[in-house]
C-alpha positions in Angstrom: 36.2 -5.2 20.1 34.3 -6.2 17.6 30.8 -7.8 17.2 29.9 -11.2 15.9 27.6 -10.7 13.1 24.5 -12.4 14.2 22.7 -15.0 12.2 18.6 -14.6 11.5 17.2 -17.2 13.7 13.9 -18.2 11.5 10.7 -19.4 13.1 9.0 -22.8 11.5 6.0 -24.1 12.4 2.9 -23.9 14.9 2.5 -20.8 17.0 -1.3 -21.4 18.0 -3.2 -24.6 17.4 -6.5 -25.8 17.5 -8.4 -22.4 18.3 -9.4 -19.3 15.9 -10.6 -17.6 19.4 -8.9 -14.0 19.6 -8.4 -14.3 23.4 -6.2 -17.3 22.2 -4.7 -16.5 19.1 -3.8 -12.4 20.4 -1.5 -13.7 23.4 0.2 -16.3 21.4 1.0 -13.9 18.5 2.1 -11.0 20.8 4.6 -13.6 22.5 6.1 -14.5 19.1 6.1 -11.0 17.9 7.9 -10.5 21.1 10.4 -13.1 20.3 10.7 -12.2 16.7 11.8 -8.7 17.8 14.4 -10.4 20.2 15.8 -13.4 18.0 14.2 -12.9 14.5 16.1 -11.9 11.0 16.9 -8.1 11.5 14.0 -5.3 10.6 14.6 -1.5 9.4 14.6 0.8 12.9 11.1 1.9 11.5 9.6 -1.7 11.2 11.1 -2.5 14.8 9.8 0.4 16.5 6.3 0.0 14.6 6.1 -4.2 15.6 7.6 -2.4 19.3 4.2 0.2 19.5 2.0 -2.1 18.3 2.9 -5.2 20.7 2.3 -1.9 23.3 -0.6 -0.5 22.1 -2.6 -4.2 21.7 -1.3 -5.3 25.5 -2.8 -1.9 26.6 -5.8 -2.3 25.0 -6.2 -6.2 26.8 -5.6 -4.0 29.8 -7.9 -1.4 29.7 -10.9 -2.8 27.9 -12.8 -5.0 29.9 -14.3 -7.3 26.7 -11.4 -6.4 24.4 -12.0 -9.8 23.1 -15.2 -9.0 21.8 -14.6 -5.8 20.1 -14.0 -4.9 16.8 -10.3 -3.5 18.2 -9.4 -7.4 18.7 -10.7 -8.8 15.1 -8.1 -5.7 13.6 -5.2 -6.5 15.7 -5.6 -10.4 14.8 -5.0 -8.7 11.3 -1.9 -6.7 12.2 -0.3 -9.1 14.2 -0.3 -11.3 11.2 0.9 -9.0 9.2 3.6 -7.8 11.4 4.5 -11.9 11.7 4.9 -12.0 8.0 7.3 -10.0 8.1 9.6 -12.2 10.0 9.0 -15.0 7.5 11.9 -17.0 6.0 12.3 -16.8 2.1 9.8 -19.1 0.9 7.3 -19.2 4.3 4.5 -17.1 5.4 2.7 -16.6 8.7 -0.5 -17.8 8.8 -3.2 -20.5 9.3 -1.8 -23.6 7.9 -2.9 -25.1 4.5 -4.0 -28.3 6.1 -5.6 -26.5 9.0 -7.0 -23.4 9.1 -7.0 -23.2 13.3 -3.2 -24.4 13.3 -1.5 -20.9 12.8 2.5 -20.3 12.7 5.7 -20.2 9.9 4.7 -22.6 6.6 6.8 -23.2 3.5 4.2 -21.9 0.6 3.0 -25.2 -1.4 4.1 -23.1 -4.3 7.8 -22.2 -3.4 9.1 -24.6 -5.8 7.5 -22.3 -8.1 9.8 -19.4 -7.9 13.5 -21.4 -7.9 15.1 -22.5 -10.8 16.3 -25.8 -11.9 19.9 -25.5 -12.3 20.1 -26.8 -15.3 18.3 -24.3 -16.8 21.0 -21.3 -15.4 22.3 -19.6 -18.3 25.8 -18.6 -16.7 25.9 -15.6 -19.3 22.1 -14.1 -18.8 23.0 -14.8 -14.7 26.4 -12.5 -14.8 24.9 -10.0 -16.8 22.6 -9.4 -14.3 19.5 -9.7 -16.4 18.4 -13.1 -14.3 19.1 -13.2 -11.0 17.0 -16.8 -9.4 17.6 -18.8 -6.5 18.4 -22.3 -8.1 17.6 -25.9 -7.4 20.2 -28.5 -6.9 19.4 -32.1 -5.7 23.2 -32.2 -4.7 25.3 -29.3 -3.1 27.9 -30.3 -5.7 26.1 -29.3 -8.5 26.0 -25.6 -7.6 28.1 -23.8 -10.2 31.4 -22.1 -8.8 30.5 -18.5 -10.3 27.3 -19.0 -8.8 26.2 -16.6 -5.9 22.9 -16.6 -3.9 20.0 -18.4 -3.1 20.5 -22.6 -3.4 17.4 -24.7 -2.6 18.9 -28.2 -2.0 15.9 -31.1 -2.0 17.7 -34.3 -1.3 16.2 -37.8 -2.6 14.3 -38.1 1.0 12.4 -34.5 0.5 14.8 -32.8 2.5 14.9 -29.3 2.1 17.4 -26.6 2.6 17.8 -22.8 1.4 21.6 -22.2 1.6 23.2 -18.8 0.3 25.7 -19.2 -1.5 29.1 -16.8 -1.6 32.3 -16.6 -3.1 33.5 -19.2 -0.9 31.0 -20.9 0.9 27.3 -22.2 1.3 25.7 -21.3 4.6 22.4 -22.5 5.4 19.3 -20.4 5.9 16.5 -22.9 7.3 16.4 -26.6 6.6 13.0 -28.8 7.0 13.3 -32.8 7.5 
């Protein structure tokens, strides 16, 4: 029988709020690192079985440690679990404290994602089948998408709307969407 390919399940938004405390911010990334590992956009077998270890190897340390919280140990894995979070980012987001925030902590679009799409009315259809240029574009209606076009398509409606579709030979199918 075969297997229904399984689609990334992105995280937006607020994992830990209002606290920079490691006692608070360590269990709240663990469970999301958790999750990620469950329901997140597929990993190599190497980056699964390091996030794996090191979801392990902090929960031990809580364990055995009586003022874990205190130690150095807790500062670093602050640091990895961040790291290991970004990872699981959607094109365009990052993990981390939020811009407007800096104790809100969880999945943000980057202020600058705008930055690294291209209009697409500046596409060259030549350069982009050559495979010299190969951008994500930005459409302000789906119908504008070129039909040779294939990949990334940011669509920002009039509201603000955003959605990152990838596009195929025959269809568009949405990657995240933020209202």
């Amino acid at each position: 029988m075969a297997t229904k390919k399984r689609k990334p399940r992105y995280s937006i938004g607020s994992v830990s709020s209002g606290t920079m405390r490691p006692e608070d911010l360590i269990p709240a990334f663990l469970s999301q690192l958790e999750h990620e590992l469950k329901y997140g956009p597929k990993q190599d077998r190497a980056t699964r079985k390091a996030h794996a270890a090191l979801v392990r190897d902090i929960t031990a340390r809580m364990d055995e440690l009586e003022n874990y919280f205190d130690t150095d140990d807790a500062s670093d894995d602050v640091a990895a679990l961040e790291d290991a979070l970004q990872s699981y980012a959607a094109p365009y987001f990052y993990f981390g404290a939020h811009p407007g925030d800096g104790a809100d902590y969880g999945f943000w679009l980057s202020e600058s994602w705008d930055d690294d799409v291209t209009p697409v009315d500046e596409l060259d259809e030549q350069e982009f089948k050559s495979g010299a240029f190969m951008p994500d574009i930005k459409v302000s209606d789906t119908s504008e998408v070129p039909k040779w076009f294939r990949g990334g398509v940011v669509h920002v409606n009039e509201r603000g709307n955003v959605t990152l579709y990838v596009k195929s030979a025959r269809k568009l199918t949405e990657v995240w969407g933020i209202v």
